[in-house]
VOGU-3710 file (C-alpha; in Angstrom, 3 decimals, decimal comma):
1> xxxxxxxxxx> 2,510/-30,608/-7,357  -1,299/-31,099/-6,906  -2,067/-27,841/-5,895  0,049/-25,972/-7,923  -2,539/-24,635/-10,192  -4,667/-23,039/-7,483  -1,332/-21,630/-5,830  -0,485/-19,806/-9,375  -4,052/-18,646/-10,354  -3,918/-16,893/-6,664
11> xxxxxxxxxx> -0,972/-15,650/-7,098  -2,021/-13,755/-10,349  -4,854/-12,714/-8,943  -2,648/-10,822/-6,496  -0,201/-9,532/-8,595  -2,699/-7,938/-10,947  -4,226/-6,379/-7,660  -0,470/-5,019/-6,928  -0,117/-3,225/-10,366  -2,896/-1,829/-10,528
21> xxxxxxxxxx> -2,581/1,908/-9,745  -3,939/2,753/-6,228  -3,419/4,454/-2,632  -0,082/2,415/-2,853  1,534/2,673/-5,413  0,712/7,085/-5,044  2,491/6,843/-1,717  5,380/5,089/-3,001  5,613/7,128/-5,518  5,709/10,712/-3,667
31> xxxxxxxxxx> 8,007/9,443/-1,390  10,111/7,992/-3,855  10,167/11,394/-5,555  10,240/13,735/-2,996  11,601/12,255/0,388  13,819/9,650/-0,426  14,622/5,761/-1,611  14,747/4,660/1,779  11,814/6,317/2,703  9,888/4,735/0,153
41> xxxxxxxxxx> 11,488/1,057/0,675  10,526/1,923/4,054  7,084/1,746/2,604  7,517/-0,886/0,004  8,031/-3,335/3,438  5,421/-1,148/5,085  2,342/-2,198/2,666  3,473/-5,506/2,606  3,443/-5,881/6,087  -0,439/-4,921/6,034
51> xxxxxxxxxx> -1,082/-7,102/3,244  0,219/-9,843/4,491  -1,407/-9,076/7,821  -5,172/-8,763/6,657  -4,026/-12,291/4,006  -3,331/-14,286/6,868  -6,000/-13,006/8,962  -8,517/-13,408/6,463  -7,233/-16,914/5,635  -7,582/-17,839/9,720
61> xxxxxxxxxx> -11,021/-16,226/9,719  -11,297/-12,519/9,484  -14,442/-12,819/7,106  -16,426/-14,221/10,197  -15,380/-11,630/12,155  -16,260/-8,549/9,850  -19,635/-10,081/9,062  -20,450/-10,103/12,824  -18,737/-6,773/13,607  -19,769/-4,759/10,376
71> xxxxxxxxxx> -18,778/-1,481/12,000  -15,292/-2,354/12,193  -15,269/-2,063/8,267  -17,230/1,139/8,605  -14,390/2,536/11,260  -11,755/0,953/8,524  -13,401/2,924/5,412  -13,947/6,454/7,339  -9,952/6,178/9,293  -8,553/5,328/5,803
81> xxxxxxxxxx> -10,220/7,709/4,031  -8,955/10,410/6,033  -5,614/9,242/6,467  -5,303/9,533/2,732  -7,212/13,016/2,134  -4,196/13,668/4,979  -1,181/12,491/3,105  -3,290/14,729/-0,171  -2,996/17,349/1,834  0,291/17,065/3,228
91> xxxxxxxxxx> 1,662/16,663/-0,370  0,498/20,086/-0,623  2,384/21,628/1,624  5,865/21,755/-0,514  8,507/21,712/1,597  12,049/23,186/1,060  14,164/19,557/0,730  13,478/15,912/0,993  12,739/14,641/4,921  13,626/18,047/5,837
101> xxxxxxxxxx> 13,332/18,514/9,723  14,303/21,301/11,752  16,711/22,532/8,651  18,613/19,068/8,598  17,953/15,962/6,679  16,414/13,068/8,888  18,903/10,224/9,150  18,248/7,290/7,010  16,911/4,713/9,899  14,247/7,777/10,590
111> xxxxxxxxxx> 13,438/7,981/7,304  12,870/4,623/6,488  10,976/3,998/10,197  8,469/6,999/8,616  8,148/5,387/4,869  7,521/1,704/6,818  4,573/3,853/9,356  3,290/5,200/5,842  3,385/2,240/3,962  1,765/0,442/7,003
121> xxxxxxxxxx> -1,076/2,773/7,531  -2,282/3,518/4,298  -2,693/-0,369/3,560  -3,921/-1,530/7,097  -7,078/1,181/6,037  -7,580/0,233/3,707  -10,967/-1,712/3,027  -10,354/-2,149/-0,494  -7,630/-4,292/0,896  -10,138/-6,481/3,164
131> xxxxxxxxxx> -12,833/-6,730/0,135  -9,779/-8,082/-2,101  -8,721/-10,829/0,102  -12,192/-11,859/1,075  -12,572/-12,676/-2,570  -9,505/-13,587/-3,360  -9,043/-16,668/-0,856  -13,092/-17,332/-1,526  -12,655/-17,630/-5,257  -9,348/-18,661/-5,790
141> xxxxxxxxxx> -8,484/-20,607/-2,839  -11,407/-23,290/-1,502  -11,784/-24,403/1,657  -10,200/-27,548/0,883  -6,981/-25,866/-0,082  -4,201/-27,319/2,134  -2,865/-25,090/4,715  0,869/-25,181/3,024  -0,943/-24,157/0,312  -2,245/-21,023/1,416
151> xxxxxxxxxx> 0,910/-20,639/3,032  2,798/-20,534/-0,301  0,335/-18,159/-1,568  0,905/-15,795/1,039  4,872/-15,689/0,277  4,518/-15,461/-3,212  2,379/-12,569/-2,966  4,878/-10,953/-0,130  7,655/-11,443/-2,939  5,501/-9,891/-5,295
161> xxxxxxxxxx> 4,821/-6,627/-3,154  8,411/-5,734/-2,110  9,483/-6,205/-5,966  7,195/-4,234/-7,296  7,001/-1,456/-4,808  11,000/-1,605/-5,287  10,582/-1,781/-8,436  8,899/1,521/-8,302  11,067/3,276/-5,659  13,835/2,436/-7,873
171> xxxxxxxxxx> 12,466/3,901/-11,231  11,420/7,433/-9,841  14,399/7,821/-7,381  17,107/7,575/-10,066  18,605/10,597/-10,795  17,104/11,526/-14,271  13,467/11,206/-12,620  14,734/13,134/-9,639  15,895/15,786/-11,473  12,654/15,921/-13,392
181> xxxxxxxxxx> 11,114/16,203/-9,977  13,271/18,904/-8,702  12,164/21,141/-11,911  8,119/20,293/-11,571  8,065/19,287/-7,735  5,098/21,677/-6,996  3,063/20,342/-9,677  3,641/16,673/-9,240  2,946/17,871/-5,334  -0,387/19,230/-5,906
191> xxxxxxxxxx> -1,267/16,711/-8,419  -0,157/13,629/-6,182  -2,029/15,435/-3,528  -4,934/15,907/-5,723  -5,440/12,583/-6,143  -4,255/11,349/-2,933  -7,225/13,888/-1,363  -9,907/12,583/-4,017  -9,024/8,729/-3,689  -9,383/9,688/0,113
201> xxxxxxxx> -12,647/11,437/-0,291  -14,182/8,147/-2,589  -13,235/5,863/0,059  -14,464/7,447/3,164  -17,612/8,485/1,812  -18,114/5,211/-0,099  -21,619/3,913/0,763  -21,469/-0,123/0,684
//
């Protein structure tokens, strides 16, 4: 396949953005620990979802549209800051059981509804997430690139999300790392918070 080179230098270029530890993969992570799997594959499909909204967007011309509306990534840094100093904070505020409401465990299509919102949010406000596919289809992608291409790129790098966020979810929701959880939960709390809260703090006060 002619194009088959560009399609798999993209696609590493992604995937090396996925594993790389971030806003993301934190999320994941507390939910995975604390709330539950389904909560956090809730999520998994969640930041996906955004990714492959802002890909496609900037592959059908986003970039033209945040160099004439520059406040729009200004409104993007400040919201997504503060969405993640909020999740810091919430991670906090230890709570008696996972997806505890009212005294009773949230059924599964709630929980999974809530990971997906999560998961959603904290990637659609994300302007790391706009810089990184503004390069990405600039540098590794040229405007010559067929549009099945591009296409190809975009569900390979879906794939590679929802594995390695599941991936993830799976790891720390298995019962040994639960039960590590269960015996340090309010110091993984504060400390997923902490950094949740500081991450938050970088980005929405992140002069560009």
């Amino acid at each position: 396949m002619e194009h088959l080179p560009v399609i798999l230098g993209a696609s590493l270029i992604w995937l090396a953005a996925i594993v790389s530890p971030g806003p993301n993969f934190l999320v994941v992570s507390r939910l995975a620990l604390a709330r539950s799997r389904r909560a956090a594959l809730g999520a998994t499909l969640g930041i996906a979802a955004g990714s492959l909204v802002y890909a496609g967007l900037t592959m059908f011309g986003l970039s033209v549209l945040l160099l004439t509306f520059a406040w729009l990534g200004e409104v993007l840094r400040v919201l997504g800051g503060a969405y993640l100093v909020w999740l810091g904070i919430e991670a906090w505020r230890t709570r008696a059981g996972p997806e505890a409401e009212g005294g009773a465990i949230a059924p599964a299509a709630r929980r999974s509804a809530r990971g997906f919102r999560i998961g959603f949010l904290t990637e659609i406000t994300n302007p790391k997430a706009i810089a990184f596919f503004l390069g990405l289809f600039a540098a590794a992608l040229p405007a010559a690139t067929p549009l099945g291409a591009k296409l190809a790129v975009l569900l390979i790098g879906g794939i590679m999300e929802l594995a390695w966020y599941t991936i993830v979810t799976l790891v720390l929701a298995s019962g040994p790392m639960h039960r590590t959880y269960q015996r340090l939960r309010r110091a993984i709390d504060r400390v997923l918070g902490t950094l949740l809260i500081a991450i938050g703090l970088k980005v929405a006060f992140d002069a560009r």
